[in-house]
C-alpha positions, 0 to 999 in steps of 0.5 A: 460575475466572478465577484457575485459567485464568490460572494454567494459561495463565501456566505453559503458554505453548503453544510460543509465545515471547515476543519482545521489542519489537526483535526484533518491530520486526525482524521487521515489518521484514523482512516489510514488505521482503519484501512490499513486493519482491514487490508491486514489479516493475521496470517499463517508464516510459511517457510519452504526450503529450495536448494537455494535456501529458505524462503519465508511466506505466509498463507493468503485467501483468495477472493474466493476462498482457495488458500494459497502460499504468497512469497515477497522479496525473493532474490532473483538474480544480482545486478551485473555490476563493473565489466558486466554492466554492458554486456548482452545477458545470456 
């Protein structure tokens, strides 16, 4: 039975082309370029001072609308590192 189906699936390839390894790697391509603009919108950069420091943001929109300012990569604290590292946290 296995052989019969394999045979009817090998002779009819259902309107479905092969594509070779290139032209797959292509099209990813193209995809992930189209994705990737979509997903990026020229933003406006922010920066806020805190006591701290700087930080630097830019300014997002929301599904709805409402703006709003978006921070990545703040520092929030060190890792605790030789004598520390086992200690309870305060």
């Amino acid at each position: 039975m296995d052989e019969l189906c394999g045979n009817v699936l090998r002779k009819k390839n259902f309107g479905v082309k092969k594509l070779s390894i290139k032209k797959m790697c292509k099209l990813f391509v193209l995809v992930a370029f189209v994705l990737l603009s979509i997903s990026c919108e020229i933003s406006e950069a922010v920066q806020v001072s805190v006591k701290q420091g700087t930080l630097e943001g830019i300014v997002s929109t929301s599904r709805n609308g409402t703006e709003y300012y978006s921070f990545y990569g703040i520092p929030f604290a060190k890792p605790p590192v030789g004598e520390l590292r086992f200690e309870v946290s305060l």
